[in-house]
C-alpha positions as a Markdown table, in Angstrom:
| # | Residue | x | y | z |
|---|---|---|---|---|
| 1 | Unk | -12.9 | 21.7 | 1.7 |
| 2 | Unk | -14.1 | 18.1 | 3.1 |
| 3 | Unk | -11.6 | 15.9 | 4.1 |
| 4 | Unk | -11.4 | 12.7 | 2.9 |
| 5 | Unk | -11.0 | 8.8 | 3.9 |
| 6 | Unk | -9.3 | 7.4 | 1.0 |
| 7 | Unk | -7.9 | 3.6 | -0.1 |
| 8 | Unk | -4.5 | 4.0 | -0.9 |
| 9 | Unk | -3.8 | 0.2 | -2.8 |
| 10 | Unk | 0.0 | -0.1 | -2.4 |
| 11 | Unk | 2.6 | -2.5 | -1.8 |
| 12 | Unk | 4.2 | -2.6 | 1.8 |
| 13 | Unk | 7.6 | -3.3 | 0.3 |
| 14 | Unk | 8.9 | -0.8 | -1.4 |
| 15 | Unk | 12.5 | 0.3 | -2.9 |
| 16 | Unk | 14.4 | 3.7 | -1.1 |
| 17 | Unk | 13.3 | 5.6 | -4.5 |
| 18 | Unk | 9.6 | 3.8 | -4.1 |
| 19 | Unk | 9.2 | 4.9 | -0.6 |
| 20 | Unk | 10.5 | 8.5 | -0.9 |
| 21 | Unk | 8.0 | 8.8 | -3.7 |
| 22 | Unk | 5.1 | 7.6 | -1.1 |
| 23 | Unk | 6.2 | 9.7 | 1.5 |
| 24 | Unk | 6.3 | 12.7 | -0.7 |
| 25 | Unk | 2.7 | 12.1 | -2.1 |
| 26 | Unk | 1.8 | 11.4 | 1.8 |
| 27 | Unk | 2.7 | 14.7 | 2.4 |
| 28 | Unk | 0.5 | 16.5 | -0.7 |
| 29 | Unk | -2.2 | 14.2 | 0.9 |
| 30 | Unk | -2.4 | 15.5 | 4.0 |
| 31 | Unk | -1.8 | 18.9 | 2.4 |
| 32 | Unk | -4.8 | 18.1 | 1.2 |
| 33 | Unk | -7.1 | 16.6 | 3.8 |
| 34 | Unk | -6.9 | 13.3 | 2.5 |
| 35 | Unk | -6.6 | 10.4 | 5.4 |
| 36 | Unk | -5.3 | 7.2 | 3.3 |
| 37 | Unk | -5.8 | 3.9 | 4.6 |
| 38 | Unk | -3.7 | 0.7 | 3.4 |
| 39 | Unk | -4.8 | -2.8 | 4.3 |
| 40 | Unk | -1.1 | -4.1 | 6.4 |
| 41 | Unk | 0.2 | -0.9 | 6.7 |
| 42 | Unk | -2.3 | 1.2 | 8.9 |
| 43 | Unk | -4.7 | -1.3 | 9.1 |
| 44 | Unk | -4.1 | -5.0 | 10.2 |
| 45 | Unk | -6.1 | -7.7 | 10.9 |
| 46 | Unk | -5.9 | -11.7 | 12.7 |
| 47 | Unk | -8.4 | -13.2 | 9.3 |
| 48 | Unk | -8.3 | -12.7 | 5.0 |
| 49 | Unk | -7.0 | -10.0 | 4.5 |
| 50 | Unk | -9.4 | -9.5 | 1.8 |
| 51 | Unk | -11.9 | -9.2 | 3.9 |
| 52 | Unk | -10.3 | -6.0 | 6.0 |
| 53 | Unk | -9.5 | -4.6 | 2.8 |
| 54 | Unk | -13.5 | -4.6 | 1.8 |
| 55 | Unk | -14.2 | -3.6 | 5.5 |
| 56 | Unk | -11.5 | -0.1 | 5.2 |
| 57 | Unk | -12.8 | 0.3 | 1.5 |
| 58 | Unk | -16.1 | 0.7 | 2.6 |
| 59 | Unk | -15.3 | 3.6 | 4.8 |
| 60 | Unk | -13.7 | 5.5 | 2.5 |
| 61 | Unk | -14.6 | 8.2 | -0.5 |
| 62 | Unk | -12.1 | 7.5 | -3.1 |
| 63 | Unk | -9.0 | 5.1 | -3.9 |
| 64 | Unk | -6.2 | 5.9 | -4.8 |
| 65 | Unk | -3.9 | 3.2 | -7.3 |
| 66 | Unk | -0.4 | 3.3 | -6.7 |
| 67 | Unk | 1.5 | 0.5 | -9.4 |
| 68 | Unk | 4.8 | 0.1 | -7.7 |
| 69 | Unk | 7.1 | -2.1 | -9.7 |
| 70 | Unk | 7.4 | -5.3 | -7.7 |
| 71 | Unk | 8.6 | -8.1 | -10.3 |
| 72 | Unk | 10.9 | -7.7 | -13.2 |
| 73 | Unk | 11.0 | -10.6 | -15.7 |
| 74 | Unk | 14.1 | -10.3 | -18.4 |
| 75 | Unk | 11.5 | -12.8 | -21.1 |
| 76 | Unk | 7.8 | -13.0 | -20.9 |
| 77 | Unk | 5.2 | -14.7 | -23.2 |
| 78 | Unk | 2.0 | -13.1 | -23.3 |
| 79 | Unk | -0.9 | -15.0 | -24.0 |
| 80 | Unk | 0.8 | -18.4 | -24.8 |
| 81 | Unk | -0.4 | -20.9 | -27.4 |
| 82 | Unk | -3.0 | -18.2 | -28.5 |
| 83 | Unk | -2.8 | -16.8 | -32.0 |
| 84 | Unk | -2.3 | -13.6 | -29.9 |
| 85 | Unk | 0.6 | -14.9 | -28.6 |
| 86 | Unk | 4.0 | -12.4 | -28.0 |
| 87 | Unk | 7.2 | -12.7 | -26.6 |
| 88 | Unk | 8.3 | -9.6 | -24.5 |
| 89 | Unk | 11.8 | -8.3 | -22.7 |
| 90 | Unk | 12.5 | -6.8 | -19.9 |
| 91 | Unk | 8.6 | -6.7 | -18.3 |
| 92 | Unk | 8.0 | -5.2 | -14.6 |
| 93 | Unk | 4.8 | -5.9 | -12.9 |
| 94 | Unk | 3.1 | -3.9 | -10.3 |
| 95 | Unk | 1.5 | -6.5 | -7.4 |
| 96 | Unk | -1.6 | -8.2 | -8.0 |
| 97 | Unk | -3.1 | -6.8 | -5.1 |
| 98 | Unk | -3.6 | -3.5 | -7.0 |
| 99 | Unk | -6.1 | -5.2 | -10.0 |
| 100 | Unk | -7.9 | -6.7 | -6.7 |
| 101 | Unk | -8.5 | -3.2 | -5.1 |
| 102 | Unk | -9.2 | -1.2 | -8.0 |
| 103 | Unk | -11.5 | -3.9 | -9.0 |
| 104 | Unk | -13.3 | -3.8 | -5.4 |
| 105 | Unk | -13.1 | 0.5 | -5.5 |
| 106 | Unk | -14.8 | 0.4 | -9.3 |
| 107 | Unk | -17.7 | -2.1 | -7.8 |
| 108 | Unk | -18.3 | 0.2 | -5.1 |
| 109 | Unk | -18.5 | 3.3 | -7.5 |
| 110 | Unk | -15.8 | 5.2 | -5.5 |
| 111 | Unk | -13.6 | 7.7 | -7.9 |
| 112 | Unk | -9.8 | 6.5 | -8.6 |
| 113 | Unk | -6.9 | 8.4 | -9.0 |
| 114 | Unk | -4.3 | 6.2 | -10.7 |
| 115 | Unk | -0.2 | 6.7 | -10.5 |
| 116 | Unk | 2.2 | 4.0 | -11.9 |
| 117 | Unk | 5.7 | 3.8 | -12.6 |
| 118 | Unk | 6.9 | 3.4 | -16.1 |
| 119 | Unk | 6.4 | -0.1 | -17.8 |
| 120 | Unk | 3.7 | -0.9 | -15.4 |
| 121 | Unk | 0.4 | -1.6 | -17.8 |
| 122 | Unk | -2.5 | -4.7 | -17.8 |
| 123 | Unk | -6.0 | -4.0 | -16.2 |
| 124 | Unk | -6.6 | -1.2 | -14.4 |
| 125 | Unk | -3.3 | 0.3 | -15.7 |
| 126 | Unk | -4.7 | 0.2 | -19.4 |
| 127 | Unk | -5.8 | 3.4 | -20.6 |
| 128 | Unk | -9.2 | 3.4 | -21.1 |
| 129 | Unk | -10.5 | 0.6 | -18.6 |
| 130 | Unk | -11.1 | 2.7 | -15.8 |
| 131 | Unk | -13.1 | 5.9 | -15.8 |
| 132 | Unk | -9.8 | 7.6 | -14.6 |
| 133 | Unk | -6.7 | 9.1 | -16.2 |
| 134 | Unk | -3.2 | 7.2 | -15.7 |
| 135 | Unk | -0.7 | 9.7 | -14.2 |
| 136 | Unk | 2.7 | 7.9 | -15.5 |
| 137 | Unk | 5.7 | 8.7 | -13.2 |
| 138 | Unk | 9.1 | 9.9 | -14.7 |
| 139 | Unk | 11.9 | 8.0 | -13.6 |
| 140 | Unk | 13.4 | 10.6 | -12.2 |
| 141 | Unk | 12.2 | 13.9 | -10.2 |
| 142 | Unk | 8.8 | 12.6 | -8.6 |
| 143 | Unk | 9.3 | 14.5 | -5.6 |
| 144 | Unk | 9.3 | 17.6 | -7.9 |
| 145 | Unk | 6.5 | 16.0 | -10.6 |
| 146 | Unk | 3.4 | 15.9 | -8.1 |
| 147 | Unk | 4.0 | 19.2 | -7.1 |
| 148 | Unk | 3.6 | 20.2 | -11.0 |
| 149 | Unk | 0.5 | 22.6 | -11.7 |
| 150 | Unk | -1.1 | 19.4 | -14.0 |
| 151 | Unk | -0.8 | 16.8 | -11.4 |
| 152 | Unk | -1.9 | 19.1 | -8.6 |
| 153 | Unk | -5.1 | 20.4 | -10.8 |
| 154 | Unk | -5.9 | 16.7 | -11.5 |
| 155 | Unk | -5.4 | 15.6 | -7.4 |
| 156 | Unk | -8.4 | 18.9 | -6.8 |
| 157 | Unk | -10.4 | 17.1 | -9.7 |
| 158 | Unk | -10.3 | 13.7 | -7.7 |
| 159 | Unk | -11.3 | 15.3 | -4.5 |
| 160 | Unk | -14.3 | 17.6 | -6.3 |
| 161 | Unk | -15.7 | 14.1 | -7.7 |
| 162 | Unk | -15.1 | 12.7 | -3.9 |
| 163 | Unk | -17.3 | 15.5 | -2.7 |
| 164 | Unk | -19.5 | 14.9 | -5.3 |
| 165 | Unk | -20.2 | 11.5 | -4.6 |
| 166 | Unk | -20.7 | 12.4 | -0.8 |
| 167 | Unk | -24.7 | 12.0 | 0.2 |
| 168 | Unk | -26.2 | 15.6 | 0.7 |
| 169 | Unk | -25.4 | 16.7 | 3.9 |
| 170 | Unk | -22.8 | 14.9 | 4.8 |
| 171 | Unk | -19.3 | 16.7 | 4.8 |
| 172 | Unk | -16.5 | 15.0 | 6.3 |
């Protein structure tokens, strides 16, 4: 099996449960070969950091989306003074920074693997705008849940389309 450099587009502030949940799913990486690289985490830089996170994207073979909520908003209006306008309650947002990634991991063709907490949705989160399946997280258990036979088997079909995508003759 190849190991892998991979984007991993998360926040660097996360909740106790959050951060568990990232350790854990470090650990099935690494079980796994997989080296993930997160712009102000591992990887830091003196200039836009925009700019280091195309420079560590374009070393890597896949990226992985992580939508942590980091805002909560009790009342939202979607799409104001549109005749698709909506009120909403009780709305959580994942950080910007992951639309921004994803966007820069689909421009460079590498495959996603997408995992968001409940609520999370918009862009990249939406079903069907990424050529990648949305793993939802349950609220509770998500040490236990990425260790289930489904999430595992989907994880090996990320890392077969990483391999995939490698030129011929190179193995990492």
């Amino acid at each position: 099996m190849a190991s892998h450099r991979i984007f991993l587009s998360r926040p660097t502030t996360l909740s106790v449960a959050q951060e568990r949940f990232c350790t854990a799913l470090g650990r099935l990486f690494v079980a796994y070969r997989l080296d993930p690289h997160t712009v102000g985490t591992q990887d830091f830089t003196h200039r836009s950091p925009l700019g280091k996170v195309l420079e560590v994207m374009n070393t890597c073979d896949g990226a992985c989306i992580l939508g942590m909520v980091q805002a909560r908003a009790s009342e939202a209006v979607i799409k104001p003074s549109t005749p698709a306008e909506r009120s909403l309650t009780d709305v959580v947002f994942a950080s910007p920074w992951n639309q921004l990634e994803a966007g820069m991991a689909l421009i460079r063709g590498l495959p996603l693997f997408i995992i968001c907490e409940a609520g999370v949705s918009g862009g990249v989160f939406d079903d069907g705008v990424a050529d990648a399946y949305i793993h939802r997280l349950p609220p509770r258990g998500r040490e236990k849940w990425i260790e289930r036979t489904a999430f595992v088997e989907s994880l090996k079909a990320w890392i077969d389309d990483m391999n995939r995508a490698l030129p011929r003759g190179r193995e990492r």
